[in-house]
N, C-alpha and C positions, 0 to 999 in steps of 0.2 A: 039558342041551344048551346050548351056545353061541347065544344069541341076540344080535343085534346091538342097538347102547346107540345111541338116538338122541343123545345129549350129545356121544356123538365129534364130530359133523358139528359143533357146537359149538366145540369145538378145532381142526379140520381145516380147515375151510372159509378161514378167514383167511388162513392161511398158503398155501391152494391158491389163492384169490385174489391173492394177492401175488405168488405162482411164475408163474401164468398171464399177469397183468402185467407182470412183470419179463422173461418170456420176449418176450412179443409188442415192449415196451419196445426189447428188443436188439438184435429180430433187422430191425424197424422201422428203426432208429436207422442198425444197422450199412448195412442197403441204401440208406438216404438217402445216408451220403456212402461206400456204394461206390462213386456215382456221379462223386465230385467229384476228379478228380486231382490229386497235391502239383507246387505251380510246380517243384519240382525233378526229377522225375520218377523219385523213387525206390523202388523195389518193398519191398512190406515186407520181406524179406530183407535188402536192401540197409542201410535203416532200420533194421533192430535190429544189424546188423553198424557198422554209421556210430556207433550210441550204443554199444555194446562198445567200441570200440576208442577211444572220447571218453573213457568210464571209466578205459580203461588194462586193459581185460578181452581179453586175447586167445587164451585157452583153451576156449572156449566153442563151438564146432559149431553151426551152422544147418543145419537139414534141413526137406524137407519132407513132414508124415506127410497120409495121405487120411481123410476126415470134414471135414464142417461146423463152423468155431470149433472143432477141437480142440485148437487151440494151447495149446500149455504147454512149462515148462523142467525139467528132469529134471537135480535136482541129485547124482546118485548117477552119471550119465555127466557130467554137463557139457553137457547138450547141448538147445538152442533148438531146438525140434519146431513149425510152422508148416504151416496146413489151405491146401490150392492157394488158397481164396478170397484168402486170404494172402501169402503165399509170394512170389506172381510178381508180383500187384496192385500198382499204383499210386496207389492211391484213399486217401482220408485215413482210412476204415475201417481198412484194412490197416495201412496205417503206425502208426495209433494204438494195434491188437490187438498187433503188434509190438514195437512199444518199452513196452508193459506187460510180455509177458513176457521182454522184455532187461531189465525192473527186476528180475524175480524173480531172473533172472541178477547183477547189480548185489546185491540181497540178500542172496545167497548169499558173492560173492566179500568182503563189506564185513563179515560177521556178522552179522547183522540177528537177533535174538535169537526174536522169534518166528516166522520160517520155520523155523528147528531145534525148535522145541518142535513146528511143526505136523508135521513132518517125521518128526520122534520116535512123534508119535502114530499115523501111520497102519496100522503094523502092529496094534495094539492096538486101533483102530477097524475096521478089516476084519475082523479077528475079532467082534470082540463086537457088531458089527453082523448079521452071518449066525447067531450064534446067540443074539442079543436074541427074534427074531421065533418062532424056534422052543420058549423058553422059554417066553414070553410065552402061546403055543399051546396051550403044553402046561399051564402054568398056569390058564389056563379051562378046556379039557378036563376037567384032575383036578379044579377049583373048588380048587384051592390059592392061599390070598392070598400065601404066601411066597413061591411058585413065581415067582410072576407080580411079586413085590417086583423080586426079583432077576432075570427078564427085562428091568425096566425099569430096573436098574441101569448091567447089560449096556449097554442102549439109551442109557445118560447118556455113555459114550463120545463115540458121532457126534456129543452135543449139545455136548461140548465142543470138539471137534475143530470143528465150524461155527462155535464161536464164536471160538476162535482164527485161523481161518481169515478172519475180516473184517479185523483189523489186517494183516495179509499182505496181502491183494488190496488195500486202499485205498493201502496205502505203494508195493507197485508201480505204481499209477496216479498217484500223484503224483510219482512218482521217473520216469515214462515222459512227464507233460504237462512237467516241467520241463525235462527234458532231451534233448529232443527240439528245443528252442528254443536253449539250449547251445550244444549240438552242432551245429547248423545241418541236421536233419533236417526240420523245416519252418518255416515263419515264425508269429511269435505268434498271431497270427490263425485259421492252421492249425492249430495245436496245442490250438484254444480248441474247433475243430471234432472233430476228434479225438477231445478229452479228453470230447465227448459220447457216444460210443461205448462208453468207459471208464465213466461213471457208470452208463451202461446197466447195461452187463456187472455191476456192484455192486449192482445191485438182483437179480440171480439169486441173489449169496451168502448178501443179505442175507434175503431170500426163505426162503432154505434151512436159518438160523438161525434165524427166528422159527416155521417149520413145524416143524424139531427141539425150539422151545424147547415150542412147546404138545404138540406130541405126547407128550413127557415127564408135561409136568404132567396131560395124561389120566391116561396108565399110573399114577402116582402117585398119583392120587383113584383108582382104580378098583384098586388096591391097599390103598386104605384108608388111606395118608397123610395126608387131608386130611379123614379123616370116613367118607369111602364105600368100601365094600368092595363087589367085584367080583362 
């Protein structure tokens, strides 16, 4: 029978530390200057559509979807997706959540080599995510070290996919603090404000990378990679 390995907590905990940090980090961050309005008074909508068309990007659709920060850019429609906190706001949050993902936009229109590779990968990471955990399952179950090898292989997917994913999010945040100054969507000062939102939001990914990296390297001792079998 499956018993639980105190050693996980070992691997887990840091990275659950860091997520719970990073979260509290953002959501902190972002409500300090929800409060603060941009001298120019323009809603994040407005602001990512201001740096689109700064770009020369005019294919691109604004919309606004419902959830908390679910902002994101959907490069298979073309189309900027914005949470209400977003969307309509005037706050230097807003604008700042905004014109990061107008960078992804910008990435996309420019080629930016690793949004296509991460892009590439999520089919393959969906997959072999859902059926990592079940492998992995069934590999203790049957006490199979191979079973459970190849669960964790499975599972090296998302790690890479996490890791790829930190050069994507930091290029759009610096392609969003620069040119948002540009373009005349807020003043340096504002953007310096801003751009604290953004770092925020980068301690989640990075978060997410370092909890994929160690959860690996469990699976991987506890496969017997490293000495210990399961």
């Amino acid at each position: 029978m499956f018993m639980f390995d105190p050693l996980y907590l070992v691997f887990a905990l840091p990275g659950l530390a860091l997520a719970l940090y990073a979260s509290f980090k953002t959501k902190a961050t972002f409500a300090k200057y929800a409060q603060v309005a941009a001298v120019n008074g323009l809603s994040g909508a407005k602001a990512a559509g201001r740096l689109l068309r700064g770009a020369g990007i005019t294919d691109v659709k604004i919309e606004e979807v419902t959830g908390f920060l679910s902002d994101h850019y959907d490069p298979a429609k073309k189309v900027l997706r914005l949470s209400p906190d977003v969307y309509g706001s005037k706050s230097l949050s807003a604008i700042g959540v905004a014109c990061h993902e107008a960078g992804h936009a910008l990435q996309h229109a420019q080629g930016y080599s690793w949004m296509y590779v991460r892009t590439a990968l999520v089919p393959a990471t969906n997959i072999s995510s859902y059926l990592s955990y079940a492998v992995i399952m069934l590999g203790l179950i049957l006490q199979s070290g191979s079973l459970f090898l190849f669960g964790a292989l499975l599972f090296s997917a998302a790690v890479v996919f996490s890791i790829v994913t930190l050069p994507v999010e930091w290029d759009a945040t610096k392609r969003a603090k620069e040119h948002m100054v540009e373009y005349g969507v807020v003043s340096q000062g504002e953007a310096a404000r801003a751009g604290e939102v953004l770092n925020a939001a980068f301690l989640t990914y990075l978060a997410a990378a370092v909890s994929s990296i160690l959860t690996l390297l469990y699976y991987l001792m506890r496969a017997g990679v490293f000495g210990r079998r399961s």
